[in-house]
N, C-alpha and C positions, 0 to 999 in steps of 0.2 A: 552452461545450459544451452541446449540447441535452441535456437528460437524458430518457430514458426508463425510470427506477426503477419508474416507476406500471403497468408492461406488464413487469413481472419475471418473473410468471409462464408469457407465452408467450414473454417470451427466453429463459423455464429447458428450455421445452419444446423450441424448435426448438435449443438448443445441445445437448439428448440424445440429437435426431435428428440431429445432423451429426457422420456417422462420422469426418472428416476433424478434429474438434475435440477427439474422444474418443480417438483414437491419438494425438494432441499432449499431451493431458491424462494419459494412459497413461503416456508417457513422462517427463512429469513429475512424476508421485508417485515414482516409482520414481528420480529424479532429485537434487531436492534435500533434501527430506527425511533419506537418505540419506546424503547428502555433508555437510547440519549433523549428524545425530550423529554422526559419524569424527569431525568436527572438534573438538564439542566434548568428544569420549571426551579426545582429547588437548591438552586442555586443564584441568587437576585445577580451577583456583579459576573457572570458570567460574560457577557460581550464586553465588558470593561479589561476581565484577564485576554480572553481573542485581543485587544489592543494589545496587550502592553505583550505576549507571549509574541505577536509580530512583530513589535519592536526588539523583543532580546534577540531575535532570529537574524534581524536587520543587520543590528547592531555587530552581532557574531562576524555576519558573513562580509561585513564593511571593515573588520578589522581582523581577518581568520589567520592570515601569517601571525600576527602577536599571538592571538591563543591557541597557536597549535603550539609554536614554540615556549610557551608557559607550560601548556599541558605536557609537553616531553618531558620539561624541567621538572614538572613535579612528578613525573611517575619514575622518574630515573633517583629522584629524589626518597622515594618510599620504596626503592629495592629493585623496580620494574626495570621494562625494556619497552621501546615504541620501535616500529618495525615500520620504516615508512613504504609503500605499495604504488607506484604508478599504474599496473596493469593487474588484470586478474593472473596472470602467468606469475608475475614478481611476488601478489599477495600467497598463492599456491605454494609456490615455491617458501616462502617463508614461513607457513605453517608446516609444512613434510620438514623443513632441516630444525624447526622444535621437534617434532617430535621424533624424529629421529636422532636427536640428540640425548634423549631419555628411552631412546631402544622403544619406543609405546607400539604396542599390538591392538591396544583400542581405546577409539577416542568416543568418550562421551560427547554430545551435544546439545544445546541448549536450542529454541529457534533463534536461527538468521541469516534475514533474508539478503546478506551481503554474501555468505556460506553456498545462498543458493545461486545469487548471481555470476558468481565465479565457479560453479560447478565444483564444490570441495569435494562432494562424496563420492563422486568417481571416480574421483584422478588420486584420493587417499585410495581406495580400493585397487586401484591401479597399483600402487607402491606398496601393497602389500599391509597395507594399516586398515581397519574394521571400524568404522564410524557407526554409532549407533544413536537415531536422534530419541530424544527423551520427553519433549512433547508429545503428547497422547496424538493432536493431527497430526505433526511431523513423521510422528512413527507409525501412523496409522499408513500415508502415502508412500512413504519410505517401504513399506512391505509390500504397496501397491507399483512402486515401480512408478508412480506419478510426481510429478511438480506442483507444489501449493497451489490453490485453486483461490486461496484470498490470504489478506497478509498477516490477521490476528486468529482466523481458523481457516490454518490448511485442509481441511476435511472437509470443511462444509457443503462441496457437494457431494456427498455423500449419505445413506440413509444407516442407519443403526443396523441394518438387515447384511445388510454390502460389507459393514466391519465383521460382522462376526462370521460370516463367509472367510475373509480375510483371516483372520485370526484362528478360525479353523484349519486354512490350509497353511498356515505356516508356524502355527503352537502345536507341529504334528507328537509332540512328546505328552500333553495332555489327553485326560481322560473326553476320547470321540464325542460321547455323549452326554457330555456336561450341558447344562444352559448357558446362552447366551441373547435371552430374548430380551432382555434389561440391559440400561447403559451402565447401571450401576456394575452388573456384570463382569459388562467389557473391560471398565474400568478398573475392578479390580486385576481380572488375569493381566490386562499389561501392567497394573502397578507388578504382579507376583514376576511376572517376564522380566522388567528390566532393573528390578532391584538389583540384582545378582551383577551386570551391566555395570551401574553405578559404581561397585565395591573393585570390579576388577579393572576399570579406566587406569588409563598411567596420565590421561590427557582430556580435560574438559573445556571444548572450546562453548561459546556462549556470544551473541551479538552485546547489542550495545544502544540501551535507547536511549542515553546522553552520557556523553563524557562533560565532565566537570575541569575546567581549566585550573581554577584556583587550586585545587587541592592534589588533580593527577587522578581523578576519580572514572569507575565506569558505573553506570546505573541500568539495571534489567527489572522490566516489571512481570508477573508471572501470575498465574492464576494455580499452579499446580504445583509450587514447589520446586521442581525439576531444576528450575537455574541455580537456587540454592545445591542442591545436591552437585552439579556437574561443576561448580568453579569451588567447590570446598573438597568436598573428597581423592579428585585426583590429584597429582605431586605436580601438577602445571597447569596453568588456567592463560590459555589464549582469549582472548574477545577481538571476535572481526568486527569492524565496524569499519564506518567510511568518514569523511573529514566534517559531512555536515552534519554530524551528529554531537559538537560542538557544542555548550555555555559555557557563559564567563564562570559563573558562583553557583555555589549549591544553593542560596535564595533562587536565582533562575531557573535550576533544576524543580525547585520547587512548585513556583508558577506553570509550568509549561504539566509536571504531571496531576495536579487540579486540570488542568484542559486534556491530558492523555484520556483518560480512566474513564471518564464521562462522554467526549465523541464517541469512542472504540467500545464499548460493552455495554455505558449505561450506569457504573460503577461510581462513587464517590470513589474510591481508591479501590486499583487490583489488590488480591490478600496478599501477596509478595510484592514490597520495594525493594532489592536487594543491592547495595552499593560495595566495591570492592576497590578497596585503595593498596597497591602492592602486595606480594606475597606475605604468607605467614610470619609473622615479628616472632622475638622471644620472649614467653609467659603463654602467647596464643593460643586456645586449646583445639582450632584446627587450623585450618586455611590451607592452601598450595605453596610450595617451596617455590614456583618461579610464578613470573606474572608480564605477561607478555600482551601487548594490545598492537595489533596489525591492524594500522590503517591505509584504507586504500582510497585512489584517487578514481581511476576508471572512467576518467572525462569530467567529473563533476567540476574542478578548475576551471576551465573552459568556458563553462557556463556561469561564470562570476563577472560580473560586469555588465552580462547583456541580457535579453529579452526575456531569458530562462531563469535568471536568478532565485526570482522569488520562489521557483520551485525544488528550492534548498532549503526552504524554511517546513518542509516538508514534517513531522513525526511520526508518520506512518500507524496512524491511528485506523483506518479504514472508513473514515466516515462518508468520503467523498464515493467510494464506493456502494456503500450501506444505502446510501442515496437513489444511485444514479438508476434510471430505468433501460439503460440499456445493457449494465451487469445484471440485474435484476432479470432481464428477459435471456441472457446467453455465459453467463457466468464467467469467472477467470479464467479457465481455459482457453476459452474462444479466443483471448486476447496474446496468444502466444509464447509468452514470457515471462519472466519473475513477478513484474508489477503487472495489475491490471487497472481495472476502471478507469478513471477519470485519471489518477496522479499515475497510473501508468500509459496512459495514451499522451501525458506530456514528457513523461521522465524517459519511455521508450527508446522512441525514436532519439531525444538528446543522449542514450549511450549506446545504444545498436546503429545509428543511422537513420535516418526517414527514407532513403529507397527501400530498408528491410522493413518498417513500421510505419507506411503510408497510410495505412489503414484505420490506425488506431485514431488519429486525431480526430478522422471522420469517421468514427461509431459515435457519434454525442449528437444528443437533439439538442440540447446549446437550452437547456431547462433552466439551468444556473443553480438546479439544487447543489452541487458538488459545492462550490464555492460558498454557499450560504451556510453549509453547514462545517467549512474547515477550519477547526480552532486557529488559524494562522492566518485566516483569511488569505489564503493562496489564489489570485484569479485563474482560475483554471479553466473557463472558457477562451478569457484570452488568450492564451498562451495555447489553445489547440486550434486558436484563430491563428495566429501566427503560424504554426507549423503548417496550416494549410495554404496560407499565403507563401511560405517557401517553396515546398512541396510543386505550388502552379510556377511559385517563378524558376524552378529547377527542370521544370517541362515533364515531373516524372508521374503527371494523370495519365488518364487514358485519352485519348484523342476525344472521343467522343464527348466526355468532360468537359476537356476545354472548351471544344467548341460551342458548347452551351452554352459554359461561365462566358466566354466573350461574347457570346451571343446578348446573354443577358445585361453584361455590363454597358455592352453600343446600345439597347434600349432607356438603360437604367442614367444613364446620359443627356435621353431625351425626354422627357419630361410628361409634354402633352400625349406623343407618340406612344409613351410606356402606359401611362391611363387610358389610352384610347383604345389600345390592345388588350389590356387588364379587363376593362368594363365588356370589350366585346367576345371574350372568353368567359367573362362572368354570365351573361347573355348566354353565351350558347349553353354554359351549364344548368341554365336554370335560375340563376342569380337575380333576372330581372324584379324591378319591384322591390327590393331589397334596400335597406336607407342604405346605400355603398358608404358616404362620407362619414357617417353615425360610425359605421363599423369600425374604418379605422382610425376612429378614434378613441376605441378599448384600451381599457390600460396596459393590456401585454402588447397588445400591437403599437400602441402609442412608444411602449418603450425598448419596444427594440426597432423602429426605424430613427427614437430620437439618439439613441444612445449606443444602436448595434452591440446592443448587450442584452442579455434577459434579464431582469428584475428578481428581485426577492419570490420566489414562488407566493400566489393567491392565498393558497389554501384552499380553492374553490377551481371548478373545472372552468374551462372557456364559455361553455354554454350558459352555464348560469350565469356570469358576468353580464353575459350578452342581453340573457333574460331578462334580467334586472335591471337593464338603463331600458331597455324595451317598454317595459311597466312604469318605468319613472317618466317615461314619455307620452304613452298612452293613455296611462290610470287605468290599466286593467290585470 
């Protein structure tokens, strides 16, 4: 996929100008947000699984040579084949020679967003093979000719008015003047569209939200069915996945989707678990005759060891996004490439570059909801602190930039000199008269000069806080 991270800024602009993105975006704070805290109100050991789901994560990625090499063992073991992938060219490449190996004219699809990170569906169309994705968002963009706008709904910025425009101009074999003013609608002509799709696949590839070491397993959670349909019915079932999508045991599998289901939708569990341990046995009454799991690397190694680790422990739930107010004001697009929000502004840049993804690290007000709310407790502030500490020490701001941040840093040095200049711009603002010391000693500001980190979000705006020691000082 082409990236455009390096033009973030006029994709943040034109995504605040299109009203039609900002009632989708509307609709979704107010959405899911929402639906993860009911879920996890009712749920009491909820930050207790956050523990221990970062511990299995740890754990994994502290010992990932042993469980990949188990995981080979057992899928080689249950009939399969492990396809190892250093690059997106090597991962491509080794999906076109399966499916060219079974003559396939079309590949079903499942979502995944490894699929999109390596641009699968051009480069199969390229070779002559017909990808057809099967998720309703997937397929909804997919006829838009667009790239996922978020990682569990590709469509979302989208309104129901825009699909069925879409689905107008390209279900030109239906009847013109059908309705389509209902989702239920929509929903059904693409179920009537891609059935047909389904039955004729030679090849259903499908991502992969955890492989299972112990057993040789792939686990995909689903809201619609679709993955079931795409790794049963065709004669071959690929799953692209990438190496951090690793546990030891199906108990681990287990823990970690109690914490999927619940950040990402709101859900006690998606209606689809689906697990797939090797191709069709004998007695079986369906399954795929081959069973193929292409894992790819694409730099994530790299980042084993250092700064970026933890952002392996990743399960691409959405929540760090669901969150953040700065996807909430310019959506996915803005952000250039596969991943956005928060776990794309750190993951970005670690496998496109930070000269092509400078940008990204600094779209965050550094709020800290992303991280409060990552079932893995991923620090995701820090780590877009970090990229921007590279970033200046690689020289690649803009001059103007720097000279500020050094500006500011020979101040921030000085002590007296920094307060004395602080108060005398507070002064000219208007600030006088103001208990200055009182101020900063508010609990958010307290805690981001003691800790250069943001706190747990309030729940309550800045003003009010302020209000409220104000009254407890005055008595009024």
């Amino acid at each position: 996929m082409l990236a455009t991270s390096s033009t973030f800024e006029a994709n943040a602009r034109a995504g605040l100008a299109n009203p039609i993105l900002q009632r989708a975006l509307a609709l979704m704070q107010s959405g899911f947000p929402e639906r993860r805290r009911l879920a996890v109100e009712r749920l009491p050991e909820f930050e207790a699984l956050r523990d221990i789901g970062k511990s299995i994560k740890d754990h994994t990625l502290k010992h990932l040579d042993f469980y990949l090499e188990l995981f080979e063992a057992n899928v080689i073991a249950s009939g399969g084949q492990v396809h190892w992938a250093s690059t997106a060219d090597e991962a491509r490449a080794a999906v076109l020679q399966i499916c060219r190996s079974v003559d396939a004219k079309v590949v079903t699809k499942g979502k995944s967003m490894i699929a999109e990170e390596i641009g699968l569906n051009g480069y199969l169309e390229q070779n002559g093979i017909t990808p057809v994705e099967t998720d309703l968002g997937e397929y909804i963009i997919q006829l838009r000719h667009e790239p996922p706008s978020h990682l569990i709904a590709p469509a979302i910025h989208l309104m129901k008015e825009q699909v069925a425009d879409t689905f107008r101009a390209q279900h030109r074999s239906l009847e013109p003047a059908r309705s389509l003013a209902e989702a239920r609608q929509l929903c059904d002509e693409a179920r009537a569209v891609l059935r047909p799709q389904f039955l004729a696949a030679d090849v259903g590839i499908t991502g992969a939200n955890f492989l299972v070491a112990e057993t040789g397993s792939s686990i995909i959670v689903t809201n619609e069915g679709n993955g079931d349909l795409t790794q049963t019915l065709p004669r071959v079932h690929i799953v692209m996945t990438s190496l951090e999508k690793l546990v030891p045991t199906l108990e681990d599998a287990a823990t970690l989707l109690r914490l999927l289901a619940r950040s990402a939708t709101g859900q006690e569990f998606s209606a689809y678990t689906t697990m797939s341990t090797g191709p069709r046995r004998a007695g079986d009454l369906d399954g795929p005759e081959q069973y193929h799991v292409v894992l790819l690397d694409n730099g994530r190694s790299a980042l084993l060891g250092g700064e970026f680790q933890d952002m392996l422990r990743c399960i691409r739930c959405s929540a760090c996004m669901n969150h953040c107010p700065v996807y909430a004001a310019v959506g996915g697009h803005a952000y250039g490439w596969v991943y956005s929000g928060p776990m794309g502004a750190v993951l970005t840049p670690s496998l496109i570059g930070i000269a092509e993804a400078g940008h990204l690290p600094n779209a965050s007000t550094f709020c800290g909801r992303c991280e409060s709310v990552c079932p893995v407790k991923i620090p995701l502030p820090k780590m877009m602190r970090y990229w921007r500490e590279r970033q200046f020490a690689e020289k690649l701001n803009p001059p103007v930039y720097r000279a500020a941040l050094s500006l500011w840093a020979w101040m921030a040095r000085r002590p007296i000199l920094y307060h004395a200049i602080v108060e005398l711009f507070s002064r000219a603002l208007g600030w006088a008269g103001r208990d200055r010391a009182r101020f900063r000693t508010l609990p958010l500001a307290n805690g981001w000069t003691a800790v250069r980190d943001m706190p747990a979000p309030e729940g309550r705006s800045f003003h009010s806080l302020w209000s409220e020691q104000q009254k407890d000082r005055t008595g009024k």
